[in-house]
C-alpha positions in Angstrom: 209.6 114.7 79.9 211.6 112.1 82.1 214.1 114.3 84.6 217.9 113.9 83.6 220.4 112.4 86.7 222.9 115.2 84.8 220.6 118.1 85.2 221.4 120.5 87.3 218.6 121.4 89.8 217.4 125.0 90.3 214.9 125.8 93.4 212.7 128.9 92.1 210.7 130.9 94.5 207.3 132.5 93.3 206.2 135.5 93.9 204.1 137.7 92.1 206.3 140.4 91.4 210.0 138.4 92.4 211.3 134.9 91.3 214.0 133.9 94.3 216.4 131.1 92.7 219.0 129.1 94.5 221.2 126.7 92.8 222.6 124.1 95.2 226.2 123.7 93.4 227.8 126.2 94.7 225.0 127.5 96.7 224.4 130.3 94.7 221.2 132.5 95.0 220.1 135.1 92.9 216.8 137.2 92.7 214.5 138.6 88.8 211.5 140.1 88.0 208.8 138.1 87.2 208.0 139.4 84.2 209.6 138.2 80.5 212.8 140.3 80.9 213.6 138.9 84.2 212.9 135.5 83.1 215.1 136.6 79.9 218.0 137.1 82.7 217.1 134.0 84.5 217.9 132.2 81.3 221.0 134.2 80.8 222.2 133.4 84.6 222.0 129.0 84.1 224.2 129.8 80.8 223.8 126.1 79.1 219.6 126.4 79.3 219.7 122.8 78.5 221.5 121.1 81.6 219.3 122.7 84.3 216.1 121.4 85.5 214.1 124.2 87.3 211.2 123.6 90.0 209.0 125.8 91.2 205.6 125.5 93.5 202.3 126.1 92.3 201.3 129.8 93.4 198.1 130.9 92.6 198.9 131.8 88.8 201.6 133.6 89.3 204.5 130.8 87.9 202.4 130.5 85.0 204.6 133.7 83.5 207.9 132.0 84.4 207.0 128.3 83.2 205.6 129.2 80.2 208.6 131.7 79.6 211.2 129.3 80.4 209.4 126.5 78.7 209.4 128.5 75.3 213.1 128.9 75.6 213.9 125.7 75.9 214.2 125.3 79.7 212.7 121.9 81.1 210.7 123.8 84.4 208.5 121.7 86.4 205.7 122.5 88.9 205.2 120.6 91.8 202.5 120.7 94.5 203.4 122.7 97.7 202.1 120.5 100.0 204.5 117.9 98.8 207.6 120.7 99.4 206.0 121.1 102.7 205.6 117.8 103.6 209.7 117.2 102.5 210.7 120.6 104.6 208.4 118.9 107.5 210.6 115.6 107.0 213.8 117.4 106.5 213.4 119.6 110.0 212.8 122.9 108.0 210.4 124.8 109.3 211.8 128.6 108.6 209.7 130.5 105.7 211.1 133.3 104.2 211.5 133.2 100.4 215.6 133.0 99.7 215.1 129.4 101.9 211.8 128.1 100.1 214.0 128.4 97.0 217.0 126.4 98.8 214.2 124.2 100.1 212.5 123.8 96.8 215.9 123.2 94.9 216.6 120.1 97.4 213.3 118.8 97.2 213.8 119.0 93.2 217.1 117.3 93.7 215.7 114.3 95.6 212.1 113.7 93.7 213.3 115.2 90.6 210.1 116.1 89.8 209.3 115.4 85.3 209.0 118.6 83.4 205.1 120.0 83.4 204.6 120.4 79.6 204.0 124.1 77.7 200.6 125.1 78.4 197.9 124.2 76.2 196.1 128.1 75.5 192.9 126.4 74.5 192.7 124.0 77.4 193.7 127.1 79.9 190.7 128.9 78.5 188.3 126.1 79.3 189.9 125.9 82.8 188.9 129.6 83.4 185.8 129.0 82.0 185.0 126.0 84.1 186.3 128.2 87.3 184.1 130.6 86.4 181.4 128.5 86.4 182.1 127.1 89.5 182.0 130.3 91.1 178.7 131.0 90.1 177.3 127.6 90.9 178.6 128.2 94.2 177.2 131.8 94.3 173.3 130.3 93.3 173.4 127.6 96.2 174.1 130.4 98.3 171.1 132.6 96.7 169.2 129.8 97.3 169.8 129.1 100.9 169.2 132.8 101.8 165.8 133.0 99.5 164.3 129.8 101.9 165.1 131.8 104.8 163.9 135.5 104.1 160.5 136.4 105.0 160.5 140.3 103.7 158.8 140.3 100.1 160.8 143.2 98.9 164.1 141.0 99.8 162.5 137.7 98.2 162.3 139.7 95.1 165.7 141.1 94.9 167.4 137.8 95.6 165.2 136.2 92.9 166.2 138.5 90.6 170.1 138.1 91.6 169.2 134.6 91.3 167.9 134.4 88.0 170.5 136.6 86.6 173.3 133.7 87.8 171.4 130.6 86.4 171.4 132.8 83.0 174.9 133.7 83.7 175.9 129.9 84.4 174.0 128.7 81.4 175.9 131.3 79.4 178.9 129.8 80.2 177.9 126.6 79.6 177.6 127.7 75.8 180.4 129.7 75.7 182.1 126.4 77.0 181.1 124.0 74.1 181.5 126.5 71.9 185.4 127.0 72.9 185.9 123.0 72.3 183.6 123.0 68.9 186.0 125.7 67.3 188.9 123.4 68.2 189.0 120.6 66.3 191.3 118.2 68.3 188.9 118.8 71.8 185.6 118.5 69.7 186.3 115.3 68.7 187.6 113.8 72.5 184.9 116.3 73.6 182.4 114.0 71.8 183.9 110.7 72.3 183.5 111.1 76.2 180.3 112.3 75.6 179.3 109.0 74.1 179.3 107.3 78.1 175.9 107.7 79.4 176.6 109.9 82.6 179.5 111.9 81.2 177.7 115.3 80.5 179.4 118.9 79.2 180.3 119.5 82.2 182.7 116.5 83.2 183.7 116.3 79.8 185.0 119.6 79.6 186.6 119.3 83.1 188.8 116.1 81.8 189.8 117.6 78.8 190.9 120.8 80.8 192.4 119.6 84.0 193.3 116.1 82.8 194.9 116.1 79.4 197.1 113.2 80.2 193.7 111.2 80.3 194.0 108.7 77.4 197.7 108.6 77.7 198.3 106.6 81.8 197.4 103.2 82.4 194.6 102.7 84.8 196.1 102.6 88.4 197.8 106.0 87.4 194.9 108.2 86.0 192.8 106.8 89.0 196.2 108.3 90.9 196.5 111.7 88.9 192.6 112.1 90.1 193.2 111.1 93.9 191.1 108.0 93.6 193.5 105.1 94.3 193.0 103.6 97.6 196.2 104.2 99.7 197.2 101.8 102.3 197.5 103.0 105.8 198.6 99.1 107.6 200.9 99.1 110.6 201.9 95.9 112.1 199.1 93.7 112.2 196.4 96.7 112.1 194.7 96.6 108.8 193.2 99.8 107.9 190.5 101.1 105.7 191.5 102.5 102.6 190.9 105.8 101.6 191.4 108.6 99.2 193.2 111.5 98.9 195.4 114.1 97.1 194.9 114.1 93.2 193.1 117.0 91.5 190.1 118.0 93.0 188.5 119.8 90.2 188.4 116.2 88.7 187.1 114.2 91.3 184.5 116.8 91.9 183.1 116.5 88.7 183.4 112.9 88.5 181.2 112.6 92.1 178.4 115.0 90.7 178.4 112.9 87.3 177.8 109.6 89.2 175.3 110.7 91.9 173.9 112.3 88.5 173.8 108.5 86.9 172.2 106.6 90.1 168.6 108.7 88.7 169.1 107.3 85.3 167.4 103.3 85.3 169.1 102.4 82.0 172.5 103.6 83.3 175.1 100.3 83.7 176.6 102.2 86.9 173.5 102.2 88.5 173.5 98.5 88.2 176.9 98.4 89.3 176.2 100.6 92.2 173.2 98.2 93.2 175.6 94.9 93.0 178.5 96.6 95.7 176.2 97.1 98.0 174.1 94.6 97.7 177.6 93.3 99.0 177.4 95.0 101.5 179.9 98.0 100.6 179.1 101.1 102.4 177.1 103.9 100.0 180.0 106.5 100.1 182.6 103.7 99.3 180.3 102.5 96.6 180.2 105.6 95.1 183.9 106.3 95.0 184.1 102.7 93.1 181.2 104.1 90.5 183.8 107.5 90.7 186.8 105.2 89.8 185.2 103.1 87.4 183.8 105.6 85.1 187.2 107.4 85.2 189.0 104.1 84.4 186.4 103.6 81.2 186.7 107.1 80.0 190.5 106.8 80.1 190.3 102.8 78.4 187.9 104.8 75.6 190.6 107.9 75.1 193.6 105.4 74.6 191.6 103.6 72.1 190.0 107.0 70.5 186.8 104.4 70.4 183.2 105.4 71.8 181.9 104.1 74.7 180.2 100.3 74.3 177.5 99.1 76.6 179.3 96.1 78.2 176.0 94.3 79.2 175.1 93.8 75.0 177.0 91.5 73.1 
């Protein structure tokens, strides 16, 4: 949803049990629950639900309650990063922290960017986010299991630790099912779930990931899902210095997935990236740099496939 010039711009503060608002006309503050009957009275404060855009950081979970609240009643709410609100209070010389001036500070950064309205949460895409994150955790947990079993010597600790260690893989792998079996009972993210499927190098795992923590996938043109996912090059020239592009920002959940799938297709012979991989730096492109471009490309694809709702086509057969 496109932000309105006419909207009126409210700065909401997160906590996990408060919600801090300030609403620069008039510079009025005022402080709810956060919980459905403070958000009830948040709604009943603006009076006119419509005109009022309201922006609050991302914090942990806890403005999922209050977006998805004020979303339901009508309320356009959008999230924004807080490194950006950061970065803006760094800019505007305002560096206090306390939580009735984040709100001010959040209600002028909302003012200037005027950040679009995040849409209602999806329920079935937020359970395969918390799937995936538990996942991730345990992933995490066995390369950790792993390191400590190549460096114990005690037989009685070996053992224990394999044990731990076996129980996680079978954990992880239990999630994996529970995974696919979440987007095969849903019959809207089986069928994406399948098309991205159809790319040699885009496993459960990725797939998954995208339709969870990229749903506008399908929907950008190229240069902005390559954005969303903190893969387009930025520009860092001054004067006559030309710099080396890089990446940053974008969600990270995304490009990590996207990295493990392409280091994953560089062991497959018949996989066209690894034949594009080979031509950059056969160019002399640097490995990492290569890498991102393989990162990039395959997220570029995915999204060209998802627009077209058409399964992947080797490019090399005619």
């Amino acid at each position: 949803m496109e932000p309105s010039r006419q909207q009126q711009v409210v700065g909401l503060d997160v906590s996990k049990a408060w919600l801090d608002g300030y609403v620069p006309t008039g510079g009025r503050r005022f402080r709810v629950r956060n919980d459905p009957a403070g958000i009830g009275e948040l709604v009943r404060k603006l009076d006119g639900s419509t005109g009022w855009l309201v922006v609050m950081e991302a914090s942990g979970g806890y403005e999922r309650t209050a977006h998805g609240t004020l979303t339901a009643q009508g309320v356009p709410a959008a999230i924004v990063n807080p490194k950006r609100v950061r970065d803006f209070a760094k800019a505007s010389g305002l560096l206090a922290k306390t939580d009735q001036v984040d709100a001010r500070l959040i209600a002028r950064y909302g003012a200037v960017m005027r950040p679009a309205a995040t849409p209602a949460p999806d329920l079935a895409r937020a359970e395969l986010r918390e799937i995936l994150a538990g996942r991730r955790q345990l992933v995490a947990e066995i390369a950790a299991r792993k390191q400590q079993l190549e460096q114990l010597r005690s037989p009685l600790m070996r053992a224990r630790v394999a044990k731990a260690l076996a129980f996680l893989q079978e954990e992880a792998k239990t999630l994996l099912a529970l995974l696919r079996e979440r987007i095969a009972a849903d019959r809207a993210l089986a069928a994406d779930f399948a098309l991205l499927m159809s790319m040699p190098g885009c496993g459960p795992v990725l797939a998954a990931t995208l339709l969870a923590e990229l749903p506008e996938l399908g929907t950008l043109d190229r240069r902005k899902i390559a954005a969303l996912a903190g893969l387009a090059p930025i520009a860092k020239d001054s004067g006559l210095r030309e710099r080396r592009r890089v990446i940053q920002g974008g969600r990270g959940q995304v490009r990590n997935a996207l990295y493990m799938a392409s280091l994953a297709s560089l062991k497959t012979d018949k996989s066209p990236l690894k034949a594009r991989y080979a031509q950059l730096t056969a160019r002399g492109k640097p490995p990492k740099l290569a890498l991102v471009a393989l990162m990039r490309t395959m997220l570029v694809t995915l999204n060209a496939m998802m627009k077209a709702k058409a399964s992947w086509k080797d490019p090399r057969q005619k």
